[in-house]
BABA-74528 format. One line per 10 residues: number of its first residue (from 1); their letters; for each residue x, y, z of C-alpha. Coordinates in nm, 4 decimals. Each point is the difference from the previous one (the first is absolute). Layout:
residues N
NUM	a	X:Y:Z; ... $
This chain:
residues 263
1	xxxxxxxxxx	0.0000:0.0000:0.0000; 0.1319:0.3828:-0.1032; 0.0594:0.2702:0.2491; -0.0588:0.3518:-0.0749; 0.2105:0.2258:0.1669; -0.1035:0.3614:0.0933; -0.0778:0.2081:-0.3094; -0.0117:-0.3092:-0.2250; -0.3198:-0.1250:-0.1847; -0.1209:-0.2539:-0.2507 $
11	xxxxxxxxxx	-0.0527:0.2752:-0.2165; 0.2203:0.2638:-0.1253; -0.0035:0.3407:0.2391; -0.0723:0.3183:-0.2240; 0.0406:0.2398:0.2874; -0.0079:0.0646:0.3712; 0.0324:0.1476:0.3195; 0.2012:-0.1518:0.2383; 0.0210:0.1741:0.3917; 0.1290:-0.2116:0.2492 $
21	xxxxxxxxxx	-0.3148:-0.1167:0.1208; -0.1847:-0.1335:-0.2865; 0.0376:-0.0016:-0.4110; -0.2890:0.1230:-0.2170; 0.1019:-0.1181:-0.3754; -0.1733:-0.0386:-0.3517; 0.0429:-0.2694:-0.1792; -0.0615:-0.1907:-0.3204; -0.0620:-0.3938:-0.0743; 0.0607:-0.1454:-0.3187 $
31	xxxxxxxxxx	-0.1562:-0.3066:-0.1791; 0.3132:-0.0425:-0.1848; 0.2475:-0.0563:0.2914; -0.2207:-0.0473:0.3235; 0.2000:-0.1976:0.3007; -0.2623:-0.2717:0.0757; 0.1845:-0.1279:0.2309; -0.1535:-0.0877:0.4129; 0.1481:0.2784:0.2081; -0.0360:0.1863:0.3140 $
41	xxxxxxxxxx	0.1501:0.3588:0.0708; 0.1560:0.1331:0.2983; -0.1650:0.2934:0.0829; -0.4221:-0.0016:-0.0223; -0.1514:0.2085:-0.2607; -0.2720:0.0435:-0.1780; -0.0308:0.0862:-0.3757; -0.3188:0.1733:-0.2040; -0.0946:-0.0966:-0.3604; 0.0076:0.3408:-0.2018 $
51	xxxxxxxxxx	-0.0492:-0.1813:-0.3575; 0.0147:-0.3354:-0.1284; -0.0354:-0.2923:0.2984; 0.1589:-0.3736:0.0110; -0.0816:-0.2875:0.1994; 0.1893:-0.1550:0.2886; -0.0405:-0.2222:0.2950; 0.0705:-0.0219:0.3466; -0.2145:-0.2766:0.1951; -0.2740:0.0541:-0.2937 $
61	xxxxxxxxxx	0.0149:0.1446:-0.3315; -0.1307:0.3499:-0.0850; -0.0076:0.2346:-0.2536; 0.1533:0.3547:0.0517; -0.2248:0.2658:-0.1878; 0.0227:0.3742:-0.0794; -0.0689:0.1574:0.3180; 0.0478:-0.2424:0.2156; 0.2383:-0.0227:0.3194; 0.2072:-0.3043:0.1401 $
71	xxxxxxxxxx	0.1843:-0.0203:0.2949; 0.2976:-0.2618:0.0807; 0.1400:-0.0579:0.3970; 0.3526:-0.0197:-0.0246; 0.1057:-0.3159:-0.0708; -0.3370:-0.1190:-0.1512; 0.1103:-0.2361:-0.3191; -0.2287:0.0797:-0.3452; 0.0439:-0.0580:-0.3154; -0.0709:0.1857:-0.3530 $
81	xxxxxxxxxx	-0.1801:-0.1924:-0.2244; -0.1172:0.1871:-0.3046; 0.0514:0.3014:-0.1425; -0.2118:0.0675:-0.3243; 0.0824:0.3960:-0.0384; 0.2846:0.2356:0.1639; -0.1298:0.0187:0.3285; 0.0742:0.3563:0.1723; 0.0391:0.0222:0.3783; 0.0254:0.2372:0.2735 $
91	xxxxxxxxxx	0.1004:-0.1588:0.3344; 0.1462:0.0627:0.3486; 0.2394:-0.1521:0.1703; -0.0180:-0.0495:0.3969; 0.3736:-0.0921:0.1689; 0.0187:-0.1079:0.3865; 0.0620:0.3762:0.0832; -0.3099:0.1192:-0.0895; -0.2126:-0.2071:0.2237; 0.2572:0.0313:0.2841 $
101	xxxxxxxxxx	0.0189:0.3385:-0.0321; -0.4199:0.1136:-0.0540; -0.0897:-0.3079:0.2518; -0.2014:-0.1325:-0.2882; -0.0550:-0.3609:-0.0774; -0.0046:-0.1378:-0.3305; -0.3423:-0.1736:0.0312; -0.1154:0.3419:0.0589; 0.0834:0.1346:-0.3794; -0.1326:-0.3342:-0.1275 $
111	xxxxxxxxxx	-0.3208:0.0826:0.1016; -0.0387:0.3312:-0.0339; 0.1310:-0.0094:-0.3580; -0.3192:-0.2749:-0.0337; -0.2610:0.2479:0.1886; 0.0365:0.3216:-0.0194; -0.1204:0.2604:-0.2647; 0.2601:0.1376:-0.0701; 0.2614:-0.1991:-0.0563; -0.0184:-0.0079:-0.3977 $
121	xxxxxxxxxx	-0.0316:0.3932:0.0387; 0.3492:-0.0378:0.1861; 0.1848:-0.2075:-0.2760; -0.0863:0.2622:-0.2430; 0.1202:0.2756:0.1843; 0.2869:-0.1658:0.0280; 0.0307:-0.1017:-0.3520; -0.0166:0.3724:-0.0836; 0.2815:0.0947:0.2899; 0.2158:-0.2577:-0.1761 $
131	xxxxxxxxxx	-0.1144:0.1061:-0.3387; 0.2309:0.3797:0.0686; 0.1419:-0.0445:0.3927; 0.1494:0.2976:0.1567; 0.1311:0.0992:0.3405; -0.3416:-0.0360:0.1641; -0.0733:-0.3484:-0.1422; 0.1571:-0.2230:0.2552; -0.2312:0.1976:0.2662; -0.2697:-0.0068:-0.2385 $
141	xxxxxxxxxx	-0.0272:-0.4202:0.0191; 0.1175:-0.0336:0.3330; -0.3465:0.1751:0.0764; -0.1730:-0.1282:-0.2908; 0.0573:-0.4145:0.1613; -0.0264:0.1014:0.3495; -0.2968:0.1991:-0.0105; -0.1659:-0.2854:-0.1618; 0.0773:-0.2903:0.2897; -0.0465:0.3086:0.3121 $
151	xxxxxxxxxx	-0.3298:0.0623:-0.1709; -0.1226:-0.3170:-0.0004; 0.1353:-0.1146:0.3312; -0.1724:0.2738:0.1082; -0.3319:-0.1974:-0.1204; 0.1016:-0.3190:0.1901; 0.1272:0.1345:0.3037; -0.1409:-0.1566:0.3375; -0.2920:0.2097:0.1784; -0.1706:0.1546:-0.3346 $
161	xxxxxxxxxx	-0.3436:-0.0018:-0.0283; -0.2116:-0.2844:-0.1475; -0.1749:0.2531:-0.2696; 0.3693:0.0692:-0.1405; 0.0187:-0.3656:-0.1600; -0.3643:0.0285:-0.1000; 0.0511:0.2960:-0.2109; 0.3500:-0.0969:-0.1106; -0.1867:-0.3436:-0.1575; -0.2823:0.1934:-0.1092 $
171	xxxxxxxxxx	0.2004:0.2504:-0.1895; 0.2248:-0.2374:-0.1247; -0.3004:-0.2562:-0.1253; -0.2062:0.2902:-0.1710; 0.2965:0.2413:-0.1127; -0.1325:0.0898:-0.3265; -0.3299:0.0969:0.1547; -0.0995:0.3519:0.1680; -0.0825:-0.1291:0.3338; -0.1017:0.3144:0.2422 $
181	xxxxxxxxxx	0.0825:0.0451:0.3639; -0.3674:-0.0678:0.1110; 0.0488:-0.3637:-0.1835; 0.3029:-0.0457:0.1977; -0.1742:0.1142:0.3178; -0.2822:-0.2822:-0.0265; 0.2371:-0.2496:-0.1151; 0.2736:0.0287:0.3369; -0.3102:0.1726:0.1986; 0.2462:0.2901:0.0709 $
191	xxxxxxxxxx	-0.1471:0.3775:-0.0425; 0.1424:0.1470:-0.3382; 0.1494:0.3171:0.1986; 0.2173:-0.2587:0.2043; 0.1034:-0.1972:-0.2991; 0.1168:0.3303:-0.2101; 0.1587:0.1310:0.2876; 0.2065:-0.3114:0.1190; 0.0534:-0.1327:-0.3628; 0.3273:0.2125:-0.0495 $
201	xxxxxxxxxx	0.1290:-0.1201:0.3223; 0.0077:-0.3750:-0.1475; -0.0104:0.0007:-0.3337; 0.2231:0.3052:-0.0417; -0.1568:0.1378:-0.2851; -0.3613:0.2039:0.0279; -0.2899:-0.2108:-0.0702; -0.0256:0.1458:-0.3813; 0.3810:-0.0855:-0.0540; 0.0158:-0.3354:0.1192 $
211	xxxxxxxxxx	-0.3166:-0.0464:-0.2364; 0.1407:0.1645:-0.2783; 0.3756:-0.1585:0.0378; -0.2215:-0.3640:-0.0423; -0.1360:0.0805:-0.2889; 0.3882:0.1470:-0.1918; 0.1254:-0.3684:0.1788; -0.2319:-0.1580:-0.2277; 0.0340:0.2507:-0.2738; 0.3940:-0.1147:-0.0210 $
221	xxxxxxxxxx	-0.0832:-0.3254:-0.0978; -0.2473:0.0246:-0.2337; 0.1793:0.2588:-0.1855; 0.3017:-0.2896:-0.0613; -0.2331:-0.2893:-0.0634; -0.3323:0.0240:-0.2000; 0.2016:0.3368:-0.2434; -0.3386:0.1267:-0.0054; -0.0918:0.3718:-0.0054; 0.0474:0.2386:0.2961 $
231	xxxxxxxxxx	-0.3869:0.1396:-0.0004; -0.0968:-0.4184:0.0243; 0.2460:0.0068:0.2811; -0.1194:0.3211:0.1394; -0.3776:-0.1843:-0.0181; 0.1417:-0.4095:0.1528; 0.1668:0.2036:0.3274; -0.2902:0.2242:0.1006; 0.1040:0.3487:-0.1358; -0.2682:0.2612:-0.0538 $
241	xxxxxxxxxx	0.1525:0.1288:-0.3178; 0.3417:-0.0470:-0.1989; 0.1153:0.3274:0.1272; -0.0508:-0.1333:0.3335; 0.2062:-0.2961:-0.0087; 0.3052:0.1961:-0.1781; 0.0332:0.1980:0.2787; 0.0113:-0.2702:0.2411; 0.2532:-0.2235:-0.1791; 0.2296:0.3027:-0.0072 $
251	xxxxxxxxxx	-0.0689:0.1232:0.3638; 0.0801:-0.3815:0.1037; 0.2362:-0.1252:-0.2361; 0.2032:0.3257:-0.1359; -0.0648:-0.1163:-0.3441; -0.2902:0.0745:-0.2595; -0.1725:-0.3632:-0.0709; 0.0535:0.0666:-0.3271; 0.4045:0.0125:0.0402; -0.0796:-0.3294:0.2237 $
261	xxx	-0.1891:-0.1475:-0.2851; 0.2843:0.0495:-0.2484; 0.3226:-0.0791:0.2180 $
C-alpha cells in the first residue's frame, strides 16, 4: 500500500497555500495517468469536486460528483478507481498541528463537512482565494475552515435547547421551501419572538441567512451537475426571482453563478 506524504496527492497539485498549520491546494486528475493504486495519506484532508468526478473506494465504492465533498482520517486506505474526464479538485489538508493546536478533533470536520450548509459555500471561497492568493489569504482560510466546525459545534454543544435540533432538521429537510417563523413556532412549540431572537446565538447566522445560505449550498451543486440554466436553478432552490438568487450566490460565494457555471 502507497503513502502520501504531506503536500503529495494522487493527482497533480496546480496550486496552493501552505501555512504551517494546514495546506489548501487545487488540483487536477487525469484519465490518462491516474495512480489507482490503494493508499492512505498522512495528514487527514478533505478534497471538493469543482468539475469532472471519478470513482473510488474505501470500505464501499462511491462515486465522487461535481459538488460534492469527501473527507479521509489520516491513515484511512482508498483507492481511485475510474476516472472518465479530468477531474478538478480543491482540497485541504489537516496535519497533527492543527488539531493540537485549535483542540479540534478530526471526527469533528468529518461531520460537519457532511451537515452543515455551508460547507460547499466554503470550498468555493476557497477555490477563489486560491484562484489569486495574497497576503490576507492564509487568514482568509484559516477562518473560512474554522468558522465552519465552531459553528456547528456550536449546534451540538451540551445544554442547547430541544427546539434548536427541531428547526435545524426542519430547515435542512424543507430548504428549498419558504417556511415562516410562525411554522417553526408550531412545529418546536417555541414562540416565534424567542426563536428569531436566540437563532443567531446557535446557528450563527440570522434566521433569513441560514435560510438563504441552504438554498446557494444546493445551488452549488446543481449548477455543476444537471448544466441546466441559472433561472431553472433560480426556480429548483426556492428563489423569488433570478435577480434574487444572483445576489445571493455572490453575497455567499464571492463569485457570480454564472462565472461558477463556466469554471
Amino acid at each position: 500500500m502507497q503513502i502520501f506524504k504531506e503536500g503529495h496527492h494522487i493527482s497533480r497539485v496546480i496550486d496552493s497555500v501552505q501555512p504551517p498549520d494546514f495546506i489548501a491546494s487545487r488540483t487536477l486528475l487525469s484519465p490518462e495517468d491516474f495512480n489507482g493504486a490503494r493508499h492512505y495519506h498522512d495528514n487527514a484532508h478533505f478534497s471538493f469536486v469543482l468539475r469532472g468526478g471519478c470513482a473510488e473506494v474505501k470500505r464501499t465504492h462511491y462515486e465522487r460528483l461535481p459538488g460534492s465533498i469527501t473527507w479521509y482520517e489520516a491513515g484511512e486506505p482508498h483507492q481511485m478507481t475510474k476516472v472518465k474526464t479530468p477531474s478538478y479538485h480543491v482540497n485541504f489538508e489537516l496535519p497533527e498541528n492543527f488539531f493540537t493546536t485549535y483542540g479540534i478533533k478530526e471526527s469533528a470536520i468529518g461531520h460537519a463537512l457532511k451537515v452543515h450548509p455551508g460547507a460547499g459555500i466554503m470550498m468555493v471561497r476557497t477555490y477563489n482565494e486560491l484562484d489569486k492568493p495574497d497576503v490576507h489569504s492564509e487568514d482568509a482560510l484559516r477562518m473560512l475552515l474554522l468558522g465552519l466546525i465552531q459553528g456547528q459545534a456550536k449546534l451540538e454543544a451540551s445544554g442547547i435547547p430541544a427546539w434548536v435540533k427541531i428547526v435545524q432538521e426542519l430547515l435542512n429537510d424543507k430548504w428549498n421551501e419558504n417556511i415562516t417563523l410562525a411554522e417553526l413556532s408550531i412545529a418546536c412549540g417555541i414562540h416565534p419572538v424567542t426563536i428569531s431572537r436566540y437563532f443567531p446565538v446557535y446557528f450563527s447566522f440570522t434566521f433569513g441567512q441560514y435560510c438563504r445560505m441552504l438554498k446557494v449550498r444546493h445551488a452549488i451543486s446543481m449548477i455543476r451537475l444537471k448544466r441546466t440554466n441559472l433561472f431553472e436553478v433560480a426556480y429548483a432552490c426556492g428563489f423569488s426571482d433570478q435577480s434574487h438568487f444572483i445576489r445571493n450566490f455572490k453575497a455567499y460565494t464571492g463569485i457570480l453563478p454564472a462565472t461558477w457555471q463556466k469554471i
